[in-house]
HTML snippet that shows the backbone in 3Dmol.js (N, CA, C, O; Angstrom):
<script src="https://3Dmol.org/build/3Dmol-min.js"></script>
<div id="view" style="width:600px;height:400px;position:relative"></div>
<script>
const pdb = `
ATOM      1  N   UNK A   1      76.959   9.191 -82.418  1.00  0.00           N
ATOM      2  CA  UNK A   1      75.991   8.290 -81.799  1.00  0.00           C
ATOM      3  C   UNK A   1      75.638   8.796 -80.402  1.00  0.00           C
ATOM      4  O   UNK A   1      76.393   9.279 -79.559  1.00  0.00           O
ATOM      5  N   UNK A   2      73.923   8.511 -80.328  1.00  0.00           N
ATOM      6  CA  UNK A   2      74.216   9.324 -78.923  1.00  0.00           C
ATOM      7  C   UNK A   2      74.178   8.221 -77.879  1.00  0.00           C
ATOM      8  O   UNK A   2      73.919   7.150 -78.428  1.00  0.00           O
ATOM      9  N   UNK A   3      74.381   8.079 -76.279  1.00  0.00           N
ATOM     10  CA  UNK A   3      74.557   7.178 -75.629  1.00  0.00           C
ATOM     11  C   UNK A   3      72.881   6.092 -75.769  1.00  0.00           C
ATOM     12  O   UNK A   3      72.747   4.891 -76.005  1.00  0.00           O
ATOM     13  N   UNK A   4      72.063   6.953 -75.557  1.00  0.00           N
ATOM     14  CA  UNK A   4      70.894   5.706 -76.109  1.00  0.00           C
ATOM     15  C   UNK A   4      71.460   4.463 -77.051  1.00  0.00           C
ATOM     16  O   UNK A   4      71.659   3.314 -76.655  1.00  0.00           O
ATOM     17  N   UNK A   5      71.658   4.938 -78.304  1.00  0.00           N
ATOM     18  CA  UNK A   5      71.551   4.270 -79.142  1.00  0.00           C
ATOM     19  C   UNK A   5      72.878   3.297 -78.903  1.00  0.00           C
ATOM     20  O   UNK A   5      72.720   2.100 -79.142  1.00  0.00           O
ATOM     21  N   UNK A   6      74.123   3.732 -78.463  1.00  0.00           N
ATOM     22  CA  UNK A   6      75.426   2.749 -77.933  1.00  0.00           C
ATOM     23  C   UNK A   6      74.847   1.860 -77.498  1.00  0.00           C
ATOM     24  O   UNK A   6      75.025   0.735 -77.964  1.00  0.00           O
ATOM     25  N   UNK A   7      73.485   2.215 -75.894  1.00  0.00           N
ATOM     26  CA  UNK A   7      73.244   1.334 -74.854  1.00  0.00           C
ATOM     27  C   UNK A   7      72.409  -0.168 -75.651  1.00  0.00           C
ATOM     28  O   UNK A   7      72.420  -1.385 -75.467  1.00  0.00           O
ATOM     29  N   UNK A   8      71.798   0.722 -76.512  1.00  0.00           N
ATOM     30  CA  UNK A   8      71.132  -0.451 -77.673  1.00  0.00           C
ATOM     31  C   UNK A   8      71.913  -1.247 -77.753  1.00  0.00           C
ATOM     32  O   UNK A   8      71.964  -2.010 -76.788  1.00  0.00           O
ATOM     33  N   UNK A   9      72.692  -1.439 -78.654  1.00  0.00           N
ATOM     34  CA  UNK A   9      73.635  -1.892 -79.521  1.00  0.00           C
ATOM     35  C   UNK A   9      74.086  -2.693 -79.121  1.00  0.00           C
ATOM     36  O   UNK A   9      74.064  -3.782 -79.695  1.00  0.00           O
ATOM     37  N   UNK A  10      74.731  -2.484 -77.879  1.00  0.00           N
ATOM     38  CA  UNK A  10      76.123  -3.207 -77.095  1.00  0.00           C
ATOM     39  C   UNK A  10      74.373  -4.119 -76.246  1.00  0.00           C
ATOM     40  O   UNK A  10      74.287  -5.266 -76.685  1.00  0.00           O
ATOM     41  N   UNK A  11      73.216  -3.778 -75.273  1.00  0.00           N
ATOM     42  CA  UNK A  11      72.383  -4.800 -75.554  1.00  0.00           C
ATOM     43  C   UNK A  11      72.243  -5.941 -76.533  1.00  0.00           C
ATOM     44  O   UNK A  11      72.668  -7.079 -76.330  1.00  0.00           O
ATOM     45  N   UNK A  12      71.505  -5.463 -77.789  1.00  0.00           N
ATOM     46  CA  UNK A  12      71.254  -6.334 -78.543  1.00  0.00           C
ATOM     47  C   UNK A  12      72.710  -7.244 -79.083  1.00  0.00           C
ATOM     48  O   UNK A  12      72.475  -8.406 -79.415  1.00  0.00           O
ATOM     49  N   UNK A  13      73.842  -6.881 -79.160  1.00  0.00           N
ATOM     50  CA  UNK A  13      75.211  -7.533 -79.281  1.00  0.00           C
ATOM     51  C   UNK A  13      75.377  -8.472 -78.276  1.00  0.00           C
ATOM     52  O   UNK A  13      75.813  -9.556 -78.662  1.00  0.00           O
ATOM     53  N   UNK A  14      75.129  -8.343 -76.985  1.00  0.00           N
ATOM     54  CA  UNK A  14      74.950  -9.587 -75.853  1.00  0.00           C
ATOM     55  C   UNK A  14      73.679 -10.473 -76.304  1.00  0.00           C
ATOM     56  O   UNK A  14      73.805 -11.678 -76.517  1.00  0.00           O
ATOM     57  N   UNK A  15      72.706  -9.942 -76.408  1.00  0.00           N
ATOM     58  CA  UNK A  15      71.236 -10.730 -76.699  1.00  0.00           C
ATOM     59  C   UNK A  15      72.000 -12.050 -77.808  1.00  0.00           C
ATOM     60  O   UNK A  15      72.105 -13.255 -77.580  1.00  0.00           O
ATOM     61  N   UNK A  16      72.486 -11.177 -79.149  1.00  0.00           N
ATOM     62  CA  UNK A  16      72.928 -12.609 -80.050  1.00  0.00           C
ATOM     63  C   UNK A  16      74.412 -13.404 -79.336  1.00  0.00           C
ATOM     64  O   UNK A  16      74.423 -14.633 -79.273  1.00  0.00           O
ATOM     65  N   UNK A  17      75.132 -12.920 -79.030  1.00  0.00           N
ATOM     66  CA  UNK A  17      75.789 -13.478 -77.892  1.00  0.00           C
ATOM     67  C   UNK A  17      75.193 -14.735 -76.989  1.00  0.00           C
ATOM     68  O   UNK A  17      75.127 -15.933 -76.713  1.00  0.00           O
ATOM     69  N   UNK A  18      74.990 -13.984 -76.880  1.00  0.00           N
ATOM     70  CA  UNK A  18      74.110 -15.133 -75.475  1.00  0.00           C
ATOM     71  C   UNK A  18      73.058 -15.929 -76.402  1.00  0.00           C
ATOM     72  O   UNK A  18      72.823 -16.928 -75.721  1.00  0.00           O
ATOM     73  N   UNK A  19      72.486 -16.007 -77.290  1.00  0.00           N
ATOM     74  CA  UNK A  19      71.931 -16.465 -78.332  1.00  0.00           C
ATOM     75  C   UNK A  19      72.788 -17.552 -78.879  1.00  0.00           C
ATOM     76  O   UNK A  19      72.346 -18.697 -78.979  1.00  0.00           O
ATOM     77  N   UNK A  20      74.080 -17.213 -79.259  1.00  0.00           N
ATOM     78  CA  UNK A  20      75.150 -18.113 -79.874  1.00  0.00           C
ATOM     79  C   UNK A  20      75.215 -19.413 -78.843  1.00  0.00           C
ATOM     80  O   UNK A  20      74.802 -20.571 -78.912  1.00  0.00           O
ATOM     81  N   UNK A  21      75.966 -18.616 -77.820  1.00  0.00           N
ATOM     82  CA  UNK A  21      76.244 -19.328 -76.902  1.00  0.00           C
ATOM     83  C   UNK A  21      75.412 -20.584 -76.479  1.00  0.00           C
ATOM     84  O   UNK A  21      75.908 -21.697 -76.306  1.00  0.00           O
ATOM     85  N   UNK A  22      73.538 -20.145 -76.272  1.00  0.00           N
ATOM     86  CA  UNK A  22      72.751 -21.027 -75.732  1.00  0.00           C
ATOM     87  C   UNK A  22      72.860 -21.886 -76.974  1.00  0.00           C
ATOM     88  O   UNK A  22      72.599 -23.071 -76.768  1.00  0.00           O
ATOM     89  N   UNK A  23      73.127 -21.624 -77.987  1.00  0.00           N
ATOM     90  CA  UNK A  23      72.760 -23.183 -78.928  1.00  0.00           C
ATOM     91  C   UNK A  23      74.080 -23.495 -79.058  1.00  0.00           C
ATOM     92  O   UNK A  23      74.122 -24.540 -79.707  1.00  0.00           O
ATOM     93  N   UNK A  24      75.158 -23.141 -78.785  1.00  0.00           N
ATOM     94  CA  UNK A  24      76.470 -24.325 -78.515  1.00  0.00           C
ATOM     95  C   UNK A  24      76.771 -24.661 -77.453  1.00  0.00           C
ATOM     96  O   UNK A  24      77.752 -25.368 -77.227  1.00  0.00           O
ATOM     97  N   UNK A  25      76.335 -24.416 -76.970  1.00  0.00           N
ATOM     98  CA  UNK A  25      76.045 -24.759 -75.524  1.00  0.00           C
ATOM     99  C   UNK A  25      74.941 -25.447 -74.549  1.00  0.00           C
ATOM    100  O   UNK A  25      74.987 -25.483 -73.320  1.00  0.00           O
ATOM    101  N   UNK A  26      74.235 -25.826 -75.147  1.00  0.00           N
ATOM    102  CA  UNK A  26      72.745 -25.990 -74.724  1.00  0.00           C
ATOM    103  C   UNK A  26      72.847 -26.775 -73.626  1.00  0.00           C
ATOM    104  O   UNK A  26      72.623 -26.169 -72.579  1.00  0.00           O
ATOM    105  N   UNK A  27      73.153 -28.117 -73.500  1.00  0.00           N
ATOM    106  CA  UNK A  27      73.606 -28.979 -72.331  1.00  0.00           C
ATOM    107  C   UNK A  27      74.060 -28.034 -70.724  1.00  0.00           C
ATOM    108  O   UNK A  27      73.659 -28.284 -69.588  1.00  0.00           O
ATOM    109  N   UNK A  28      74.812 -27.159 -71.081  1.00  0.00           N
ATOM    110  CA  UNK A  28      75.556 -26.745 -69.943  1.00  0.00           C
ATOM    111  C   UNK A  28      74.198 -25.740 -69.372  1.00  0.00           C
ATOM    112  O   UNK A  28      73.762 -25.653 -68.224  1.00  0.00           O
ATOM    113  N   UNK A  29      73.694 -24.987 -70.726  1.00  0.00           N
ATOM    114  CA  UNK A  29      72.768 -24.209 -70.223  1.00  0.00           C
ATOM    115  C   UNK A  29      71.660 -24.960 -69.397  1.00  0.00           C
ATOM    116  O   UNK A  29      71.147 -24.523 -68.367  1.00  0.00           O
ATOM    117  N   UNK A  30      71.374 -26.148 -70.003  1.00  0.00           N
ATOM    118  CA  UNK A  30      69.693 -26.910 -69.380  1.00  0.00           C
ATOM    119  C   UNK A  30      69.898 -27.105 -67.505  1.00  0.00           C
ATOM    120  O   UNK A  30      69.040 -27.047 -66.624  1.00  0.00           O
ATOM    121  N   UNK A  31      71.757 -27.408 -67.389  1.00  0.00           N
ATOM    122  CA  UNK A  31      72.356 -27.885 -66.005  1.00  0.00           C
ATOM    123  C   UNK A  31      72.129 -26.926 -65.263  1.00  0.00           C
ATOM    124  O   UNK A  31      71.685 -27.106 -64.129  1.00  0.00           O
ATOM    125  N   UNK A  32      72.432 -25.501 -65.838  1.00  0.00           N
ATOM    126  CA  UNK A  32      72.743 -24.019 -64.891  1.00  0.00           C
ATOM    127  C   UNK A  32      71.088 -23.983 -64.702  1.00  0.00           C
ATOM    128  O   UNK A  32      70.745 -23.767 -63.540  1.00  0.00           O
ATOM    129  N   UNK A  33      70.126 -24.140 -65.558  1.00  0.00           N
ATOM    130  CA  UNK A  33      68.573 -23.927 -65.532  1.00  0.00           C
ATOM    131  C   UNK A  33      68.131 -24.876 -64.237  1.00  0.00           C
ATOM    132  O   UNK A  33      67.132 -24.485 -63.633  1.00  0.00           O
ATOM    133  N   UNK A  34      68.806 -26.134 -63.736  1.00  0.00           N
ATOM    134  CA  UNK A  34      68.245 -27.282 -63.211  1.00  0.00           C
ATOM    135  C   UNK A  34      68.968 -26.732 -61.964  1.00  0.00           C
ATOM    136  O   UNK A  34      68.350 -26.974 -60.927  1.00  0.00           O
ATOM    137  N   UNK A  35      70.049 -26.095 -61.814  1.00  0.00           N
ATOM    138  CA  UNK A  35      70.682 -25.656 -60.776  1.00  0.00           C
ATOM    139  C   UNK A  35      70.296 -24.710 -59.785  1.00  0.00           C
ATOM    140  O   UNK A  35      70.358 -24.608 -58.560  1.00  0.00           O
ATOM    141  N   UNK A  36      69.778 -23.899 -60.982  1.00  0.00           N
ATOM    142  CA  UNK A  36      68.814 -22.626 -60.551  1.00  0.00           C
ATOM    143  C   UNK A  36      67.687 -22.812 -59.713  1.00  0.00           C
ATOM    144  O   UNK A  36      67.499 -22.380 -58.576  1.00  0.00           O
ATOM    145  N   UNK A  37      66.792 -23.677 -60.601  1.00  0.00           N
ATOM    146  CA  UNK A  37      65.426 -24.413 -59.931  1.00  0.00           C
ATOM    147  C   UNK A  37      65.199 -24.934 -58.802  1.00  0.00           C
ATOM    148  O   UNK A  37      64.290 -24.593 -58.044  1.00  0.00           O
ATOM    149  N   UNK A  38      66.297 -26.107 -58.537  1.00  0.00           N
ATOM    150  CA  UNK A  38      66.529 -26.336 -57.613  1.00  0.00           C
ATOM    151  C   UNK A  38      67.040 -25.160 -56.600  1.00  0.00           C
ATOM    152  O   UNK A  38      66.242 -25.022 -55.673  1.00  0.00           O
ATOM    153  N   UNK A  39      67.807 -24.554 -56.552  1.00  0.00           N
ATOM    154  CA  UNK A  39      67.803 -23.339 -55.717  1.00  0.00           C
ATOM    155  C   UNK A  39      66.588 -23.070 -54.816  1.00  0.00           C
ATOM    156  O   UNK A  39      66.490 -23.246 -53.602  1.00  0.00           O
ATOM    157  N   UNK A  40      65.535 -22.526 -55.842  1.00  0.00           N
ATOM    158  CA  UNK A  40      64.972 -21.464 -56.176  1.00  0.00           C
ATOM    159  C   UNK A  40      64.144 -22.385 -54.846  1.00  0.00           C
ATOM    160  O   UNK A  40      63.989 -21.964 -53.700  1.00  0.00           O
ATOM    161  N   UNK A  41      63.680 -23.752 -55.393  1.00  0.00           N
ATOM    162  CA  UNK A  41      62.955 -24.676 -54.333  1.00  0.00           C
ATOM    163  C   UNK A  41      63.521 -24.892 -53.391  1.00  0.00           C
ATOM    164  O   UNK A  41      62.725 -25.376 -52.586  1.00  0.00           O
ATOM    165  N   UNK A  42      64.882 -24.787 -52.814  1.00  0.00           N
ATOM    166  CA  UNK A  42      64.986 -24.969 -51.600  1.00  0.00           C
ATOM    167  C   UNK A  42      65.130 -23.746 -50.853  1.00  0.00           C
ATOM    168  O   UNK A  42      65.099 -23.807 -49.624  1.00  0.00           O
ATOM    169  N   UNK A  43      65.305 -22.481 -51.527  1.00  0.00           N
ATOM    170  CA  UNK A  43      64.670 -21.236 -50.679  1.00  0.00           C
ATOM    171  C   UNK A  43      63.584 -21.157 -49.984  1.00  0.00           C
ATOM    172  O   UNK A  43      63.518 -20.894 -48.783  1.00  0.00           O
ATOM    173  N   UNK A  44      62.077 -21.539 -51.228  1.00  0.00           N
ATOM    174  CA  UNK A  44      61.141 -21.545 -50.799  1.00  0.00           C
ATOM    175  C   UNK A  44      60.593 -22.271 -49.665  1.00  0.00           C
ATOM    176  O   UNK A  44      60.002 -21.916 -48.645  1.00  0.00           O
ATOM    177  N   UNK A  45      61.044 -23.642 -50.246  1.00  0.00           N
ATOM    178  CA  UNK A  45      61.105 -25.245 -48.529  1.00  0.00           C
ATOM    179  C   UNK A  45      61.958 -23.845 -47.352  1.00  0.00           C
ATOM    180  O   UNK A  45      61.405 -23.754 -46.257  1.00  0.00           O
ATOM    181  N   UNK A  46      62.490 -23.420 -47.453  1.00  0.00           N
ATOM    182  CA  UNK A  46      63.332 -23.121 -46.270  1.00  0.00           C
ATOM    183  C   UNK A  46      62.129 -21.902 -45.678  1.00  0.00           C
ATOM    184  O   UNK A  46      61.462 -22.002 -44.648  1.00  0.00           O
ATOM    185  N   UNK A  47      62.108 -20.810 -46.637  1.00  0.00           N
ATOM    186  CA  UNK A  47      61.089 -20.102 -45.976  1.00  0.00           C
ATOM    187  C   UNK A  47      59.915 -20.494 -45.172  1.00  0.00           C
ATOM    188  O   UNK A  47      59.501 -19.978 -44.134  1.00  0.00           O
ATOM    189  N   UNK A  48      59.372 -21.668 -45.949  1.00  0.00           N
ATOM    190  CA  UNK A  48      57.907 -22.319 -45.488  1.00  0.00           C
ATOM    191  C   UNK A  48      58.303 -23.160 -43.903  1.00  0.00           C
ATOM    192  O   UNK A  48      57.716 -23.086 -42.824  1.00  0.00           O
ATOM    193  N   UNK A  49      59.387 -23.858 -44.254  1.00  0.00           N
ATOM    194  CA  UNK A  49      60.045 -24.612 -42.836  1.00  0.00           C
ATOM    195  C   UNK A  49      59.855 -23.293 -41.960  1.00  0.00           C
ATOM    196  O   UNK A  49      58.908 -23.258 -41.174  1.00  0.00           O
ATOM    197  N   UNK A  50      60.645 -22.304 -42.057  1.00  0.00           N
ATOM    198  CA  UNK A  50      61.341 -21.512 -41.254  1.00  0.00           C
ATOM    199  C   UNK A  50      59.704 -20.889 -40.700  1.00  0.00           C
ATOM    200  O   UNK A  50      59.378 -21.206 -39.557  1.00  0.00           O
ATOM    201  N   UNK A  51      58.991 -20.258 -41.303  1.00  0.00           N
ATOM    202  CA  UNK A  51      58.076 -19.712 -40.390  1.00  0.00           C
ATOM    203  C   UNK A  51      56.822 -20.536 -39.866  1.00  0.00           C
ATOM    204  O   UNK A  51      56.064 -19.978 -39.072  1.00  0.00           O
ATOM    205  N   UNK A  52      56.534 -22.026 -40.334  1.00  0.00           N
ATOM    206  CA  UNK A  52      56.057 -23.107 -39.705  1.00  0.00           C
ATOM    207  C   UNK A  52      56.713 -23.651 -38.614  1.00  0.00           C
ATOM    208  O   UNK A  52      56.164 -24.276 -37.706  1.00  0.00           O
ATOM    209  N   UNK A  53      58.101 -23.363 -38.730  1.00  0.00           N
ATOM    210  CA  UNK A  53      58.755 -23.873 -37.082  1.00  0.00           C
ATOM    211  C   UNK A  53      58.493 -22.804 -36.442  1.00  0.00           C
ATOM    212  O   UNK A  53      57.966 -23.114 -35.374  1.00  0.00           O
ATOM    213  N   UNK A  54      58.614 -21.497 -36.577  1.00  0.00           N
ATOM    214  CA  UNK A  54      58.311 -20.643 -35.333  1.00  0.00           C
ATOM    215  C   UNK A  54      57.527 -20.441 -34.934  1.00  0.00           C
ATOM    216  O   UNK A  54      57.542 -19.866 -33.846  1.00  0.00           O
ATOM    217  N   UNK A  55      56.310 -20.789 -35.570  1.00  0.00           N
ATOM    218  CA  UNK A  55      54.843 -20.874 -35.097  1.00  0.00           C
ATOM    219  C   UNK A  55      54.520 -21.724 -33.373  1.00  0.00           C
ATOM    220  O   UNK A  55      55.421 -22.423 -32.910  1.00  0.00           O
ATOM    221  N   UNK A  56      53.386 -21.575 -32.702  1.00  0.00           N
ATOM    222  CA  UNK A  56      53.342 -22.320 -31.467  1.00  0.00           C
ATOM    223  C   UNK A  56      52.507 -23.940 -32.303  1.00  0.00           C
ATOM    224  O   UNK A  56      52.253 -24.100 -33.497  1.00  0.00           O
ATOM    225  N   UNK A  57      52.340 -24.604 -31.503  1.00  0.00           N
ATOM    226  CA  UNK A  57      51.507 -25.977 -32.513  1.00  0.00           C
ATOM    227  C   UNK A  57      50.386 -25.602 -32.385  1.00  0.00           C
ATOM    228  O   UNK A  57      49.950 -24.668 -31.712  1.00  0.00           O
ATOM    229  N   UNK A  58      49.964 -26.192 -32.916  1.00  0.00           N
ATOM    230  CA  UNK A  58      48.383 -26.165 -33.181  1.00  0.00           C
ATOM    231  C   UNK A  58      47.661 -26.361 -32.078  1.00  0.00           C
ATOM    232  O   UNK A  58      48.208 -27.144 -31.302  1.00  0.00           O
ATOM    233  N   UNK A  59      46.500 -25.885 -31.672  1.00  0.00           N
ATOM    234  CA  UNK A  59      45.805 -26.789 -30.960  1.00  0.00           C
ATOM    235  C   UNK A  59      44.762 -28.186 -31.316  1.00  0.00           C
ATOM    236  O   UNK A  59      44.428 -28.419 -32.478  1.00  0.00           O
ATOM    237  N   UNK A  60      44.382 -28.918 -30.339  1.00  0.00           N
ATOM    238  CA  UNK A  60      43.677 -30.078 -31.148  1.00  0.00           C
ATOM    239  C   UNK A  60      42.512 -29.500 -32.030  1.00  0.00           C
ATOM    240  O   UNK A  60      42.337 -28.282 -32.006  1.00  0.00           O
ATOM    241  N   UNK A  61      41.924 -30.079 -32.596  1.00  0.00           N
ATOM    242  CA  UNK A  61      40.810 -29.532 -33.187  1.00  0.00           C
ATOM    243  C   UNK A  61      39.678 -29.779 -32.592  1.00  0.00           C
ATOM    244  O   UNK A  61      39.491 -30.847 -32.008  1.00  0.00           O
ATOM    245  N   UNK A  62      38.742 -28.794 -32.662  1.00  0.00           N
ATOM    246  CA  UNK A  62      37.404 -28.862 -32.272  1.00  0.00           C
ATOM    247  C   UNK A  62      36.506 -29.548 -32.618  1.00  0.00           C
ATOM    248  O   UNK A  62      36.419 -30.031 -33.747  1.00  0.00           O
ATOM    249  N   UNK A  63      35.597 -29.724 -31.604  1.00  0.00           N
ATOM    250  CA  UNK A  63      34.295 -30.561 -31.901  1.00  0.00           C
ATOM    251  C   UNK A  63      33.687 -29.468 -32.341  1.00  0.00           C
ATOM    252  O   UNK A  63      33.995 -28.359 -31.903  1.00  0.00           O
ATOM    253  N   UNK A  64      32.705 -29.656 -33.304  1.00  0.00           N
ATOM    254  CA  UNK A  64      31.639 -29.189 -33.928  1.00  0.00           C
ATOM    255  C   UNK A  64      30.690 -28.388 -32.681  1.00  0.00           C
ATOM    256  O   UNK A  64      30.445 -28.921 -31.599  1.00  0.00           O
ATOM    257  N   UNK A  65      30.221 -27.006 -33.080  1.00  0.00           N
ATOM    258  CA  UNK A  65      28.903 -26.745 -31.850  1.00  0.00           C
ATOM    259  C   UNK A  65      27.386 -27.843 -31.796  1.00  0.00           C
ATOM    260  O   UNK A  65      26.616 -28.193 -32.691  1.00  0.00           O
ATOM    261  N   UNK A  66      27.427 -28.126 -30.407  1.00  0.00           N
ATOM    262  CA  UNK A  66      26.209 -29.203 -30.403  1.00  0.00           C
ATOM    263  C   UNK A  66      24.914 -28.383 -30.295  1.00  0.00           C
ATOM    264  O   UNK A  66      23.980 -29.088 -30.677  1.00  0.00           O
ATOM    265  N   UNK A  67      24.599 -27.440 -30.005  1.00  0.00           N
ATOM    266  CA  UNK A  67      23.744 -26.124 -30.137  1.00  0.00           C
ATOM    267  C   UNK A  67      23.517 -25.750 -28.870  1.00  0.00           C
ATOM    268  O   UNK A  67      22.862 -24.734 -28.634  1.00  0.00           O
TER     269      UNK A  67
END
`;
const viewer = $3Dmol.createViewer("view");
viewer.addModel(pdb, "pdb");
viewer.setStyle({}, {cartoon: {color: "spectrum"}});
viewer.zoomTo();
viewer.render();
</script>
């Protein structure tokens, strides 16, 4: 066998693996998915916070040109 075809193998052997697993498991999986997400959103909130606080404020807004 040459190493390609091992690297296959032992892949697709995790793929049904992890296949098994997600349907006896499904509950635990949906939690780790909700865990993730959430993550994922408070990275993003943090990024958006983080370079909206370092910003200077705004200034007021302008009146329109009167001509």
């Amino acid at each position: 066998m040459s190493t390609p075809m091992i690297l296959q193998s032992v892949l697709e052997l995790c793929a049904v693996l992890g296949l098994i697993f997600a349907v006896l498991h499904e509950d635990r999986l949906v939690a780790f998915e909700e865990r993730l997400a959430a993550a994922l959103r408070r990275r993003r909130l943090r990024v958006v916070r983080g370079k909206r606080a370092s910003r200077a404020p705004r200034p007021a807004a302008r009146r329109p040109y009167a001509g």
